[in-house]
C-alpha positions as CSV (number, residue, x, y, z in Angstrom):
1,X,-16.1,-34.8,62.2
2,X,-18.4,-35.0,65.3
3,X,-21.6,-37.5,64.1
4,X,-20.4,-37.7,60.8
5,X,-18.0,-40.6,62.0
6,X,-19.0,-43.2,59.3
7,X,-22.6,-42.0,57.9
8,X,-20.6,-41.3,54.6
9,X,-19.5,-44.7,54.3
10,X,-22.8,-46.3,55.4
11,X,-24.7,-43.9,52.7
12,X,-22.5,-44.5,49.9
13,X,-22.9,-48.5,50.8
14,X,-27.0,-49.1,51.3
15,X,-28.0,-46.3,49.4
16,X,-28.7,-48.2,45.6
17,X,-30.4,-51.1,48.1
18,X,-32.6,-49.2,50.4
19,X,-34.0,-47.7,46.9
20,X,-34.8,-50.5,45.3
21,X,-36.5,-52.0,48.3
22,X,-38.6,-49.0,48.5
23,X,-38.9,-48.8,44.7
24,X,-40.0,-52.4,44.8
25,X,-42.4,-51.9,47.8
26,X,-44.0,-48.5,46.3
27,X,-43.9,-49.5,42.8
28,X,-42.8,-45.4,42.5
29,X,-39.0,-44.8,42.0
30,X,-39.2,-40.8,42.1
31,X,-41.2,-41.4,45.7
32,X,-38.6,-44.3,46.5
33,X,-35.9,-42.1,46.0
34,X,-37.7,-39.3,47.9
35,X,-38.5,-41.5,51.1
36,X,-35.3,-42.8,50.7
37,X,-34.0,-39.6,51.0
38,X,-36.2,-38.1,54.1
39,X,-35.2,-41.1,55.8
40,X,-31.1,-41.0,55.2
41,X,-31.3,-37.8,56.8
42,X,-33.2,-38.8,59.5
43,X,-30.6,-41.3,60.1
44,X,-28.5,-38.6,59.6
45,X,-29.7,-36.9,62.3
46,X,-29.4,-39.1,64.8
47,X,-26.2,-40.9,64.0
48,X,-24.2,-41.3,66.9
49,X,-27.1,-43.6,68.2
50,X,-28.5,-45.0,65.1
51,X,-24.8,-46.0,64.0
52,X,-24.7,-48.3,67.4
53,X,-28.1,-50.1,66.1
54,X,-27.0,-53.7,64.8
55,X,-28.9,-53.5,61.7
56,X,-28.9,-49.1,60.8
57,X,-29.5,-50.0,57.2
58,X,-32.8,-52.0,58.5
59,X,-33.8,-48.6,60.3
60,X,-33.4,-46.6,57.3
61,X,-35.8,-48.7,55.2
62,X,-38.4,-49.1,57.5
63,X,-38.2,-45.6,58.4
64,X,-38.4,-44.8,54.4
65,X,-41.3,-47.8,54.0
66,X,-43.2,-45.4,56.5
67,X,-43.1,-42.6,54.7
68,X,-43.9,-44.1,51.6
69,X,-47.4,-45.7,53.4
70,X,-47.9,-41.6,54.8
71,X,-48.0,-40.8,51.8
72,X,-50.1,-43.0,50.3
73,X,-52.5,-42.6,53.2
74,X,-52.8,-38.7,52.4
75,X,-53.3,-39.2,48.9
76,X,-55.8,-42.1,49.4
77,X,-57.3,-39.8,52.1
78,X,-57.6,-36.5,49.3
79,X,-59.4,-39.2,46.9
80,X,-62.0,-39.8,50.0
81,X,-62.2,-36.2,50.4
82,X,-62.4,-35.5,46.8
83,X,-65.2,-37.8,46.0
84,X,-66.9,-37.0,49.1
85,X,-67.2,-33.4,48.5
86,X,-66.9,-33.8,44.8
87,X,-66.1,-31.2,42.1
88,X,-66.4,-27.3,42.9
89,X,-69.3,-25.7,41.3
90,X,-69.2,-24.6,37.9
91,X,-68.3,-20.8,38.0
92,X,-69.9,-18.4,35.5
93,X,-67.5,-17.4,32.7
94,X,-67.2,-13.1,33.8
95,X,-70.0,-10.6,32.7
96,X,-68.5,-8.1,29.5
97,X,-68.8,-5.5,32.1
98,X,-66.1,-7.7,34.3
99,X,-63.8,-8.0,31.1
100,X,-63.9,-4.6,30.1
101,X,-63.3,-3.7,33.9
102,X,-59.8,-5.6,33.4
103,X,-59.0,-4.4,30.7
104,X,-59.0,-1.2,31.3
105,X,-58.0,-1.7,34.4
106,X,-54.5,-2.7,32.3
107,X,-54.5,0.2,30.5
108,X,-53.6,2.1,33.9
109,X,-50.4,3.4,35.0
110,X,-49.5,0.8,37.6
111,X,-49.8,3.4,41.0
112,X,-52.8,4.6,39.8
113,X,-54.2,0.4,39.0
114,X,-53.0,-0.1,42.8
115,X,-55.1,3.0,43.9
116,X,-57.7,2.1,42.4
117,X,-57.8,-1.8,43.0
118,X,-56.5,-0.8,47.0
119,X,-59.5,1.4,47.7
120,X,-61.9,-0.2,45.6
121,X,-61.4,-3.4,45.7
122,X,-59.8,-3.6,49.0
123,X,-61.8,-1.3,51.1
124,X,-59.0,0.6,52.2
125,X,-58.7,4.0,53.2
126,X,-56.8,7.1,51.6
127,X,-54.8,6.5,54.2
128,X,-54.1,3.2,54.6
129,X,-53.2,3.2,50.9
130,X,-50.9,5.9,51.6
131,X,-49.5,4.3,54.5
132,X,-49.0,0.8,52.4
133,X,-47.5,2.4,49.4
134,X,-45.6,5.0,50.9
135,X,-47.2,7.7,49.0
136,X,-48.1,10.9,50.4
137,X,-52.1,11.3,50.9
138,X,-52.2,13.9,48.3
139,X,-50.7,12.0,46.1
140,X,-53.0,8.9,46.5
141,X,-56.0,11.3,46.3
142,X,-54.4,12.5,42.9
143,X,-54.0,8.8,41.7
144,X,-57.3,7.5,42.3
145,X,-59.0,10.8,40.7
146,X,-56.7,11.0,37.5
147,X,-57.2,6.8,37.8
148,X,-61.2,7.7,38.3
149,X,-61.3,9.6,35.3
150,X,-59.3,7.5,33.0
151,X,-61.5,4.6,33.5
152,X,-64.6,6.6,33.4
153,X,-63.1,7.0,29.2
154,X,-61.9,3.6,28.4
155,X,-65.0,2.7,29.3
156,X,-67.6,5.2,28.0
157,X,-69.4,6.7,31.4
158,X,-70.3,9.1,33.0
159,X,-69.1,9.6,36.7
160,X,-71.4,10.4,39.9
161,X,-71.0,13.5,41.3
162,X,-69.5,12.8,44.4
163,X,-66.5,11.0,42.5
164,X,-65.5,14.0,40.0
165,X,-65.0,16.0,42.8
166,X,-62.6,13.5,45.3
């Protein structure tokens, strides 16, 4: 049984009042029963010397009172953060082009959508797309030209050049 030499017992005792002191200290029960909780296995923990203290039950609760006050303190501290920096700027609803980008975008096959998106998108190489989807290079060179050309339809241009012949 090792430290587990009456924790079981201690938990199944103090349990319902370390709650409702935290409850009635954070005016929160889900938080009361989540400090509670952090702070039984703490105890857990370190049992074999806790379980010598005179009073464990008083070292659960205050170690469960403390987390309940961290967490206030980070939530106060997000509100001082919040209001100091205030809301993020609006962002501009997307362009038609953007939204007819997407869609079409959809419309692909999926290897050629991650072709496209990979080397367009995310600067990568022929290569490196190869190498991250375990394609052959050919084959990633067929994907983004069939890809190329399917997109240059759905959404009524014309191609440059150098991109009809890749």
């Amino acid at each position: 049984m090792g430290n587990d030499d009456g924790f079981e017992e201690f938990y199944r005792t103090t349990r319902h009042r370390v709650v409702t002191v935290l409850y009635a200290l954070g005016g929160d029960l889900a938080e009361a029963q989540d400090a509670a909780q952090e702070a039984y296995v703490r105890a857990w923990q370190r049992w074999e010397r806790i379980s010598a203290y005179g009073d464990a039950e008083a070292w659960v609760r205050t170690v469960g009172h403390r987390l309940l006050i961290n967490r206030w303190r980070k939530i106060r501290n997000g509100l001082v953060a919040y209001r100091r920096h205030g809301t993020d700027p609006a962002v501009p609803p997307p362009s038609e082009n953007t939204v007819a980008l997407v869609a079409a975008l959809r419309r692909l096959p999926a290897e050629q959508r991650e072709a496209i998106v990979l080397h367009h998108l995310a600067d990568l190489s022929v290569a490196e797309i190869a190498a991250q989807t375990s394609a052959p290079t050919g084959t990633v060179k067929a994907r983004l030209a069939r890809g190329r050309k399917s997109l240059a339809t759905m959404l009524d241009t014309v191609l440059p050049e150098e991109v009809t012949h890749a």
